[in-house]
N, C-alpha and C positions, 0 to 999 in steps of 0.2 A: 515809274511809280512802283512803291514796294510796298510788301505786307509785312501789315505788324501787329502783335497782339497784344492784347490790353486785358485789366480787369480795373474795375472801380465799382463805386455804390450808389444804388438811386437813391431817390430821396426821401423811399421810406426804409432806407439802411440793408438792400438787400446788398447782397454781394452781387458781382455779374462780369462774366468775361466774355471775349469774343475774336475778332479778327477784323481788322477793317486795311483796307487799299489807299495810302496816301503817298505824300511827297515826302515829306518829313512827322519826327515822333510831334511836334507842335501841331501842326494837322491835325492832327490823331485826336491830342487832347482836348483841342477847341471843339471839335466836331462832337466829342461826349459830355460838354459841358450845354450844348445845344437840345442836348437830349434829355439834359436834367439827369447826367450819372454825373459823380465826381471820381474821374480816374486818380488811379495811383501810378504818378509819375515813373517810378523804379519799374512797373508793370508793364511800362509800354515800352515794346523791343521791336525790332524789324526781326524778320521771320527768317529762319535761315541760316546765321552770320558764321554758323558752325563754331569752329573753334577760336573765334576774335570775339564772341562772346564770353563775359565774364561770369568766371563760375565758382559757387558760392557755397560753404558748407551749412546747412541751418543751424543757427548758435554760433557761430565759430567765425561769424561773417564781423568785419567793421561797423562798430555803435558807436555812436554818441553819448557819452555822459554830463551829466549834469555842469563837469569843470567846462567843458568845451564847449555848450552853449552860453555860458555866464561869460566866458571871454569874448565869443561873437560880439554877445548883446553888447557887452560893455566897450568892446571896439570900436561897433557902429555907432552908438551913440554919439562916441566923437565926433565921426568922418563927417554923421547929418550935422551937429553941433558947429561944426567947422566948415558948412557948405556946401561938401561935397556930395555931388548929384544922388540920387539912390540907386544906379545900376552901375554907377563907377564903383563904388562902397561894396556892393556887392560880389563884382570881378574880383575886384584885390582882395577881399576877406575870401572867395571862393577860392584863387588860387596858393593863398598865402597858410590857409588853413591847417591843424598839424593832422588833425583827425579826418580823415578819407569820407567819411559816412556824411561828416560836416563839409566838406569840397563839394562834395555829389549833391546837397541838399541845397545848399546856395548858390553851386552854376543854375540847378533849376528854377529857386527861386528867381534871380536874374531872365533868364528865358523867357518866366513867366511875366513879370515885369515891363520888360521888353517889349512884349508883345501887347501892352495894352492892359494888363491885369495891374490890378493892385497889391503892394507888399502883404497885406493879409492875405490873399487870396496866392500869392506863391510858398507862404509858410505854409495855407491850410494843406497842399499837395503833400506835405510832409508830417504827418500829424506823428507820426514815431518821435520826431525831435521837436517839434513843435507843438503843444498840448493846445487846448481849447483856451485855456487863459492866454497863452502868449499871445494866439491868433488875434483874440477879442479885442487885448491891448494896445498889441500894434496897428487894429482897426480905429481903435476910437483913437488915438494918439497920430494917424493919419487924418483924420476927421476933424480934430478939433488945432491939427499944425502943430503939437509938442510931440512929433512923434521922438526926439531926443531925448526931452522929459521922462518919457513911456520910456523906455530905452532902457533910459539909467534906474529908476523905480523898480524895471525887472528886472537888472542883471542884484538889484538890491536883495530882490524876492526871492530869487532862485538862488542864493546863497545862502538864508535864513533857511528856505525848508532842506536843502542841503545838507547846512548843519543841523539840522535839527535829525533828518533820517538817520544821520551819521551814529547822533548820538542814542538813538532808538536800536541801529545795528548793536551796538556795543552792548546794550542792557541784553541784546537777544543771544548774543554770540558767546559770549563772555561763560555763564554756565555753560548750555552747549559743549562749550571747546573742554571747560572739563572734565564733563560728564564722558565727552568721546573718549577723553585721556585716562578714565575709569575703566572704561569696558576695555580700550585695550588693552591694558596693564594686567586688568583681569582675565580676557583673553591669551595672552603671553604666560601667565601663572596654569591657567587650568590646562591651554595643551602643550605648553614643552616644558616646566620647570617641575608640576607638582607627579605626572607620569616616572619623572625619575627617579623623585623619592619612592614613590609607590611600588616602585620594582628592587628599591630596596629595603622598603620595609616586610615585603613578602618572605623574606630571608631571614627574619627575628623569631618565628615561632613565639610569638606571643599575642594577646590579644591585641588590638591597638586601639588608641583611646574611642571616643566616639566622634569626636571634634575630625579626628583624621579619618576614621571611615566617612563619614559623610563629606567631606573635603575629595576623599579621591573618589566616590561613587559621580558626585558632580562631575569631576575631573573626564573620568570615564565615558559620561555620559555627553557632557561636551567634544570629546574629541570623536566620539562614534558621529552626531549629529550636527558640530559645527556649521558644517553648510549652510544645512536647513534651516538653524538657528539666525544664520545671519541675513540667509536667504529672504525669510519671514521678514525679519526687521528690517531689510531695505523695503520690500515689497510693502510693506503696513505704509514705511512712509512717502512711499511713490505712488499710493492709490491715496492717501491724507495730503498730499500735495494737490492734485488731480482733481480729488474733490471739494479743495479749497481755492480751486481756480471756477469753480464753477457758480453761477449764481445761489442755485441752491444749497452748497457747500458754504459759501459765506452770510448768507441769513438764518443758516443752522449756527456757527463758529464765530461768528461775531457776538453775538449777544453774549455765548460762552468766554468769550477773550475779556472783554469789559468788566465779568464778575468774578475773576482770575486774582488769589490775592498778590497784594504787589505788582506785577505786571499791569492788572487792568485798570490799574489810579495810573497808570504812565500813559497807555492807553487813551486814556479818557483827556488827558491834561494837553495831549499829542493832540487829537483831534481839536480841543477848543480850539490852541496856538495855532492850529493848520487853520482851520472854519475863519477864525479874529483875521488872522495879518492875507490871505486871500482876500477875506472882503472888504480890508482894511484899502489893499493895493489897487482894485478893481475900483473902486468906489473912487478914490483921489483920483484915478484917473480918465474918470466921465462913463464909466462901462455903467447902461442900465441897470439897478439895485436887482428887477429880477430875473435880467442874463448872469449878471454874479453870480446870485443865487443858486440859478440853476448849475453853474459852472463849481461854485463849490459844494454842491452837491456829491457832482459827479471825483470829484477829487476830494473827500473825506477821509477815503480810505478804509471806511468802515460802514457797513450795511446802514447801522441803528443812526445814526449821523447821519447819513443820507436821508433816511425817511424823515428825520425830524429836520432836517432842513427844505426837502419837499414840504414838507405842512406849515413851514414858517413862509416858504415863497408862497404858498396858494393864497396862506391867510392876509399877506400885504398887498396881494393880489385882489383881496375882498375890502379891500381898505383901513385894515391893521396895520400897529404899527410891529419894528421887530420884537422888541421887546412885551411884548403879549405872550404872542406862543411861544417865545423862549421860557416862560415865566413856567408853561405844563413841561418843563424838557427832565429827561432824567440824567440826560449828559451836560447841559450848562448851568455851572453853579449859580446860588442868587447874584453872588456878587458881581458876576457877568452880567448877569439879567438889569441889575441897576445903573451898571456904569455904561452898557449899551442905551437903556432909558434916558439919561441925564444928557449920553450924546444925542440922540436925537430929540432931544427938548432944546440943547442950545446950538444943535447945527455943525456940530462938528463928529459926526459918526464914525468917520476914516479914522480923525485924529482920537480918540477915544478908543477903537478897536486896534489902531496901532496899538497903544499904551496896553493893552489887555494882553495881546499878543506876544510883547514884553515879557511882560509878567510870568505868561505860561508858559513860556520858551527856558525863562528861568526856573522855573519849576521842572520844568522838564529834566533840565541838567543838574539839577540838586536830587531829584528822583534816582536820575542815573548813577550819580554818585554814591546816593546809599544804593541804592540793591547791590551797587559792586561793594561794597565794605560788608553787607550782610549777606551775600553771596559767598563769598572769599572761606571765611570760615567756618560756613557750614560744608564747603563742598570740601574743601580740606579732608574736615574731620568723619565725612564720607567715607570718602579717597583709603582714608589711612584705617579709618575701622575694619574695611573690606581689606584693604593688600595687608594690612596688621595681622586681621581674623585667620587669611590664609597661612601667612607666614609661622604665626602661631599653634595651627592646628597639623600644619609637616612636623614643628618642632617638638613635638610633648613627645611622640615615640623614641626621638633623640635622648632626652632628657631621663627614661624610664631603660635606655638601652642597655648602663651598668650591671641594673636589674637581670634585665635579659639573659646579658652572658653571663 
């Protein structure tokens, strides 16, 4: 018998680790499921292995992304589609896998399997690659015998919000990259290019314009303190990271992000099409309206979205329909609010918040499109004022140097 240590969470979300004496890591697990903790698989090691344990840099370790479970999903669907048992399906996608983090996460699923558990219940062990919706899906899609169905619907799903992040990346990155390309540029001017004018205009005995003293005072002033300068500016945005990972950081910064001009219409448009095709997915595939609910909730992405969809779940909870409390929302348009109405007046709410979902997904990428065309030219004409203004202001003592001599 060997020891192995463990951590997982009870049931009111606390963390907790420990050590326990078994035969095997299965052992291990079943015996904390007894206790009402849910372990984390990866967590549970035998004690000791020295150096045939595998060691891991944090960050830098094998992930999962989004392509690599949209292929899973969409592979298994087949195999179930096709007959094939659910732990044979599992071996061969565990060993056939391209991405390591995806190998390790489906032998365990299998294991768990295996052993008596259900396919929900070997994804929830993995909750890094497998979110609350997958779990929920592939539960009610066990339950109701289309788990193929469910399959193919979420390799659908996890493609749509994919692309969708994708193109969310691109409206963020896109200035970013080059505002970075400014401050370099401008960093490269102030301490190696405009220092050398400046040591030769020391040698004119003339006054020099004002444009250029203020040009090499900066200059000067720059290269004394650059450190600091850059120092600061990583620092501002590594504690504005930090405390944007925080809860109270995102109930401060979300409401901020939403009244953001241009950005926070993308914002707002992102979360409808995220909120619409989640409940859209959930919903056609038998998941309770207020476990959906709750589960898009949690995946908004946005604090103020969240709480309004907590008070849409309570209020249908009190025997409301959705379209009530959407109707007080500041984030869903009327025209969401009616065409959510008309679906559930004729019974077809999936089919209805697909089509809405549609909509604001295209919206989205037409959003995207302009800010990059109305981006483009203003940062341009940024860019070029700033490296123009400098160039300009080394140049006039040039221009007055005839004078000089």
């Amino acid at each position: 018998m060997a020891t192995f240590t463990w951590e997982g969470t009870t049931a009111k979300g606390k963390k907790v680790k420990g050590e326990m004496e078994a035969v095997t890591q299965q052992q291990v697990i079943q015996a904390l499921r007894t206790q009402r903790i849910k372990p984390n698989a990866k967590k549970v090691k035998e004690k000791g292995t020295g150096l045939d344990r595998e060691i891991t840099i944090p960050g830098f370790g094998p992930k999962a992304k989004t392509k690599d479970v949209v292929v899973f999903t969409r592979q298994f669907a087949t195999m179930i589609d096709a007959g094939l048992p659910i732990v044979q399906g599992l071996d061969i996608l565990g060993k056939s896998h391209d991405n390591k983090a995806m190998r390790v996460a489906l032998n365990g699923v299998r294991e768990r399997v295996e052993t008596g558990g259900t396919l929900a219940d070997g994804l929830s062990e993995f909750e890094k690659i497998f979110d609350d919706l997958f779990v929920n899906m592939v539960a009610a899609g066990e339950t109701g015998g289309i788990l193929d169905i469910i399959l193919s619907r979420l390799a659908d799903y996890l493609e749509k919000m994919d692309k969708l992040r994708r193109q969310v990346k691109t409206a963020m990155i896109y200035p970013a990259v080059v505002v970075a390309a400014a401050v370099i540029v401008t960093a490269i001017l102030l301490i190696f290019v405009i220092p050398t004018f400046a040591d030769m205009f020391t040698d004119f005995g003339a006054a020099l314009p004002a444009p250029t003293r203020l040009v090499m005072e900066i200059s000067d002033f720059f290269v004394a303190y650059y450190h600091i300068i850059f120092g600061t500016m990583f620092g501002m945005f590594w504690m504005f990271k930090r405390f944007l990972a925080t809860e109270k950081g995102k109930e401060v910064m979300h409401p901020i992000f939403l009244k953001l001009p241009v950005f926070g219409d993308i914002i707002r448009k992102v979360a409808v099409s995220r909120f619409t095709r989640t409940l859209s997915t959930m919903l056609s595939s038998g998941v309770p309206i207020l476990d959906a609910l709750a589960i898009c909730g949690r995946t908004a992405g946005n604090k103020v979205v969240e709480k309004e969809v907590s008070y849409i779940r309570h209020s249908i909870s009190e025997g409301r329909s959705i379209a009530e409390p959407l109707a007080d929302s500041t984030i869903f348009p009327s025209m969401v609010v009616q065409m959510i109405n008309v679906g559930e007046s004729t019974g077809a709410l999936d089919a209805m918040l697909g089509k809405v979902a549609d909509f604001y997904e295209d919206e989205v990428e037409n959003a995207v499109n302009g800010l990059k065309q109305l981006i483009e030219p203003i940062m341009i004409l940024v860019l070029g004022t700033i490296v123009g203004g400098l160039v300009v202001a080394m140049y006039l003592p040039i221009f007055k140097l005839g004078s000089v001599i």
